[in-house]
C-alpha positions as CSV (number, residue, x, y, z in Angstrom):
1,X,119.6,88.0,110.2
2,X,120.6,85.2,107.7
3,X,122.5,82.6,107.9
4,X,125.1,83.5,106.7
5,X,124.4,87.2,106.9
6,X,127.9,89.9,106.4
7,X,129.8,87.1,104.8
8,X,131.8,86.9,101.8
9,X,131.6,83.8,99.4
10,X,133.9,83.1,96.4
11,X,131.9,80.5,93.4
12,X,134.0,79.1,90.7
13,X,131.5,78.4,87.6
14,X,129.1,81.2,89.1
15,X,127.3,81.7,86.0
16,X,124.8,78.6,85.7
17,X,123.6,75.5,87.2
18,X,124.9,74.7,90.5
19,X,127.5,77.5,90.5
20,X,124.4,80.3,90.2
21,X,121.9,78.1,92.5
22,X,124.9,78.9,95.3
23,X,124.9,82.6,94.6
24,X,121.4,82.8,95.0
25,X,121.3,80.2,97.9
26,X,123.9,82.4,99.8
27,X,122.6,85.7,99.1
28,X,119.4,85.1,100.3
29,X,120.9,84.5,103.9
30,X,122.8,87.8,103.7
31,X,125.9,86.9,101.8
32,X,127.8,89.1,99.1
33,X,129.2,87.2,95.9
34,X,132.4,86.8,94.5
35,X,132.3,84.9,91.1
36,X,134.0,83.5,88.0
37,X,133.3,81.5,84.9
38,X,135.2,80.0,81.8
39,X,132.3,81.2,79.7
40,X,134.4,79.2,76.9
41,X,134.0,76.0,75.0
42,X,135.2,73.3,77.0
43,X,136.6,70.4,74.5
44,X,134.7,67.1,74.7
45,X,132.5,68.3,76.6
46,X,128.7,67.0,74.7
47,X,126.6,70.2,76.1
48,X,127.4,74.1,75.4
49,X,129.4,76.7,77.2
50,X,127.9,78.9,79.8
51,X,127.2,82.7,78.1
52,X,127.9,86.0,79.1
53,X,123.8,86.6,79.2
54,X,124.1,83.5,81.7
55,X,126.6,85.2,84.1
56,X,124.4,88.3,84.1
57,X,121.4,86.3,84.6
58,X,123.1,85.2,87.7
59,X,124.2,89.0,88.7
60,X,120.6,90.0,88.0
61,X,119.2,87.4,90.8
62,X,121.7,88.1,93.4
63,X,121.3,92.0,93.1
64,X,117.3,91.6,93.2
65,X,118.3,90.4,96.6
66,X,119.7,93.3,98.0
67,X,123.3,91.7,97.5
68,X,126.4,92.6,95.9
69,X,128.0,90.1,93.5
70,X,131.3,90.7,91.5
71,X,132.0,88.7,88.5
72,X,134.9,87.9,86.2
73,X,136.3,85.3,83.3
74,X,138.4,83.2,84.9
75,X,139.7,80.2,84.5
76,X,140.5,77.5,86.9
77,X,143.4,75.7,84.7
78,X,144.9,79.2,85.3
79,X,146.1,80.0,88.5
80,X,147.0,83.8,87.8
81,X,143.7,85.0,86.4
82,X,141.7,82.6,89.4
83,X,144.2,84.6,92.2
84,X,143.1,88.2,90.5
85,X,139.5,87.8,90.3
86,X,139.7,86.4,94.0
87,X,142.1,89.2,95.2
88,X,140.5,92.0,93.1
89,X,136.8,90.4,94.8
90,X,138.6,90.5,98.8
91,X,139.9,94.3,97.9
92,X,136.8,95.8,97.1
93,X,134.5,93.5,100.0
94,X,137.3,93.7,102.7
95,X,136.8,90.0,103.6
96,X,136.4,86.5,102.5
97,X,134.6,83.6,104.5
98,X,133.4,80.8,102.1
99,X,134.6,79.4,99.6
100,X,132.6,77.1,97.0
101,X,135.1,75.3,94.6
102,X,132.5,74.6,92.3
103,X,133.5,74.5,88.8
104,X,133.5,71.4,87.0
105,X,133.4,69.3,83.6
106,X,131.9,66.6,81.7
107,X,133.2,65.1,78.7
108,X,132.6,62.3,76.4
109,X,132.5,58.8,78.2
110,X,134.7,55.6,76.7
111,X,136.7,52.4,77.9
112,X,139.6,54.1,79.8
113,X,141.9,52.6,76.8
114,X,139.5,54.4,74.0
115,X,140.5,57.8,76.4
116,X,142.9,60.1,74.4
117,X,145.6,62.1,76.6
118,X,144.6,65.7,76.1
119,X,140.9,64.7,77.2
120,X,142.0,63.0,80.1
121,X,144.4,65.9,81.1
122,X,141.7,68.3,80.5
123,X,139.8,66.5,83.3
124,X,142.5,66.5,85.7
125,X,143.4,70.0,85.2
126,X,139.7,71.4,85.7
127,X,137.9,68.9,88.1
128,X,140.9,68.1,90.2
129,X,143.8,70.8,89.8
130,X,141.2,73.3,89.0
131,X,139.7,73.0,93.2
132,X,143.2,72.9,94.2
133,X,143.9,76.1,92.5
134,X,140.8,77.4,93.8
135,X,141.8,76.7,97.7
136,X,145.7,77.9,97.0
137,X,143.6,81.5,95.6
138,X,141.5,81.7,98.5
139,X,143.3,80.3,102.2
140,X,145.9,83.6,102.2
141,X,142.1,85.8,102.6
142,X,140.6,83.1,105.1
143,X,143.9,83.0,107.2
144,X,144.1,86.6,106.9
145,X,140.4,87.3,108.1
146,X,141.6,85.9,111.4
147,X,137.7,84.6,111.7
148,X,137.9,81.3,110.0
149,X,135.8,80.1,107.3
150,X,134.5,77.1,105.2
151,X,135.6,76.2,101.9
152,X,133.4,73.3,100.1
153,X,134.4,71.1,97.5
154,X,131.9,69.8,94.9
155,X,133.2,66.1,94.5
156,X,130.4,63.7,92.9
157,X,128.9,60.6,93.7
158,X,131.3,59.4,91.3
159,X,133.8,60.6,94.1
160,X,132.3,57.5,96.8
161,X,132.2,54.7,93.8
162,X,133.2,53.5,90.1
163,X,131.5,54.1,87.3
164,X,132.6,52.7,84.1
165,X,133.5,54.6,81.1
166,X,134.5,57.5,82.8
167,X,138.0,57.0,84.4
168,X,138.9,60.4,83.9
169,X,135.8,61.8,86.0
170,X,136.0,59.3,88.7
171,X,139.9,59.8,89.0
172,X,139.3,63.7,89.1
173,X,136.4,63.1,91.8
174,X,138.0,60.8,93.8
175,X,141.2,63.0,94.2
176,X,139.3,65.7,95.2
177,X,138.2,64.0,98.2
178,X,141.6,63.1,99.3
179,X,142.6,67.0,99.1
180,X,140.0,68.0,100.7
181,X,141.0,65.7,103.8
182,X,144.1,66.9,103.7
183,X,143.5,70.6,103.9
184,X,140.9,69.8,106.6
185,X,144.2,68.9,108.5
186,X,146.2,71.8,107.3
187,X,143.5,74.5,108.2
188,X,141.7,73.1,111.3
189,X,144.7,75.3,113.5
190,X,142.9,78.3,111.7
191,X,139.2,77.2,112.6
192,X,138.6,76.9,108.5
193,X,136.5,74.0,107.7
194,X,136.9,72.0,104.4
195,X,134.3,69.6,103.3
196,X,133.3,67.6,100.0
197,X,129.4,67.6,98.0
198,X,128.5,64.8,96.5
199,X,125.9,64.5,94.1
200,X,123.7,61.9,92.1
201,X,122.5,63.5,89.3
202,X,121.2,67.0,88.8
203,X,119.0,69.2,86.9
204,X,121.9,71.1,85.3
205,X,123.3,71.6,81.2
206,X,125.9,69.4,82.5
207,X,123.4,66.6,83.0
208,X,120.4,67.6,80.8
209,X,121.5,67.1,77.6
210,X,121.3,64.6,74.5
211,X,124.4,63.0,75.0
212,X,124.0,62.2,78.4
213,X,120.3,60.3,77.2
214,X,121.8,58.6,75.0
215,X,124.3,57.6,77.2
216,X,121.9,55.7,79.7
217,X,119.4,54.9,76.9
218,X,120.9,53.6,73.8
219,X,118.0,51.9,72.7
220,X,115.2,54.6,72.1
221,X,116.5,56.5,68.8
222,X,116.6,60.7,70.2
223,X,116.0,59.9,73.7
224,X,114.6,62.7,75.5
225,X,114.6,64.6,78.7
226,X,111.2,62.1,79.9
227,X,112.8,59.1,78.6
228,X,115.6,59.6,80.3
229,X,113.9,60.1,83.9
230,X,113.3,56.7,85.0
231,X,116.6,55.2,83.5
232,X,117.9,58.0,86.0
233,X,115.5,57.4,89.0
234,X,116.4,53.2,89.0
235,X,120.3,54.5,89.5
236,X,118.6,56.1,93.0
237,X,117.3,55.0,96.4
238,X,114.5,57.8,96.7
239,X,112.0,57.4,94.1
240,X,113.5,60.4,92.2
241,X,115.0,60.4,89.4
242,X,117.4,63.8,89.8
243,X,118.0,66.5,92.5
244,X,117.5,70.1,92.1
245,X,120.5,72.4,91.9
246,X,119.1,74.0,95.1
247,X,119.5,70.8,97.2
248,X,123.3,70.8,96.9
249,X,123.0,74.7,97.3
250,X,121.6,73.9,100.7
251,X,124.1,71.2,101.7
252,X,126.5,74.2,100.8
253,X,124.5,76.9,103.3
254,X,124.6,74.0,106.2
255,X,128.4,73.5,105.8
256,X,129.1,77.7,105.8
257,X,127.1,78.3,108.2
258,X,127.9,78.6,112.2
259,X,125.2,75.3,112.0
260,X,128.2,73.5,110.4
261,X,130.5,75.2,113.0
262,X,132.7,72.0,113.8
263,X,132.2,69.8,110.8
264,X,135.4,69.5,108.8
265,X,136.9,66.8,106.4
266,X,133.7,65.5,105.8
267,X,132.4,63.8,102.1
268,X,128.1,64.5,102.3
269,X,126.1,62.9,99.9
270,X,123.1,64.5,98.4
271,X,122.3,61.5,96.2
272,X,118.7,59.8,97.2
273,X,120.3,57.2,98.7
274,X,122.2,56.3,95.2
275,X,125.6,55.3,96.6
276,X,123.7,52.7,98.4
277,X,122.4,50.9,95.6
């Protein structure tokens, strides 16, 4: 038996990076997938858009598993399309049980006065309203069930502390923790669990890309993946310089599972020791 074996998990941005590490995390302790993606451009953003070949590389893993997975293009600035792909997801599984509001952005970093408006909105509306959307989709399946649940929201490091240059990503993360608090209040009567991830950096598009080199090294002209490594590792405790996708995806396992039974309302780090420096 899994871990999380004959349960039912719903994965915004399923398609790549962390979103697909969580599928394949989940489904290798017994649990069937539930998935969307944008699978769009996302404006600002300084890396490219997960593909359609992405979200069937991720429905090739989770099926080699034994598993089923059920995917859709959603989008999470969108309530209606978000509530069908999870309602069409619950009618065909019967059930829902975790919940892992996952999908986020990055976008060009700038002095909070150099941000324009649509940019800034566009943060709000994917990295904040985009979870909450994601938990008003989902907790009408979860209270249904009758058999509680977890849902998980992936916050950032930049969720526990400022960061210059980025006060649209900070706002977004730090807002996310303060709803995730709140439904932990809301939901507790209905044994459903809500906690918060927290990241440093990890080896995702989002984070391995030029932009984001030359972001933390200005000085070498075309910085590169190795150049940027220890400019990365001297942000952390641990004497690493990035976490794997899989590290959060097992933060995620720990919190769904009956191991995580009575944690609730709780922001975990999985930083190497970054928010201590």
């Amino acid at each position: 038996m899994g871990r999380v074996e004959g349960k039912v998990a719903f994965i915004t941005g399923v398609a790549r990076g962390q979103g697909r590490s969580h599928a394949v995390r989940l489904a290798q302790e017994g649990a069937d997938i539930i998935g969307i993606d944008l699978l769009e451009e996302v404006p600002g953003a300084p890396y490219g858009r997960a593909t359609e070949e992405d979200l069937a590389e991720t429905v090739r893993q989770v099926e080699a598993l034994d598993r089923r997975i059920i995917v859709s293009k959603a989008d999470v600035r969108d309530f209606s399309s978000l509530k069908t792909a999870v309602d069409e997801g619950v009618a065909q599984f019967g059930r829902l049980d975790i919940v892992s509001a996952n999908a986020g952005i990055s976008t060009a970093m700038m002095p909070t006065e150099e941000l324009d408006e649509d940019i800034w909105q566009n943060m709000i509306d994917t990295n904040l309203s985009g979870v909450w959307r994601t938990a008003k989709a989902t907790i009408p399946h979860l209270k249904a069930g009758g058999r509680g649940g977890s849902i998980v929201l992936t916050s950032s490091e930049a969720g526990l502390r400022g960061f210059q240059n980025v006060a649209h990503y900070v706002s977004a993360k730090h807002g996310v923790i303060g709803l995730m608090r709140t439904l932990a209040l809301e939901l507790a009567p209905f044994v459903i669990r809500v906690n918060s991830l927290h990241p440093t950096q990890v080896d995702t598009p989002m984070i391995m890309n030029e932009a984001t080199y030359r972001l933390f090294d200005p000085t070498t002209p075309s910085p590169t993946r190795e150049d940027f490594a220890p400019v990365s590792q001297s942000l952390n405790a641990l004497p690493i310089p990035w976490v794997e996708a899989v590290d959060i995806s097992n933060a995620l396992l720990f919190l769904s599972s009956d191991e995580g039974r009575y944690i609730t309302g709780q922001p975990l780090a999985i930083d190497a020791g970054a928010i201590l420096k």
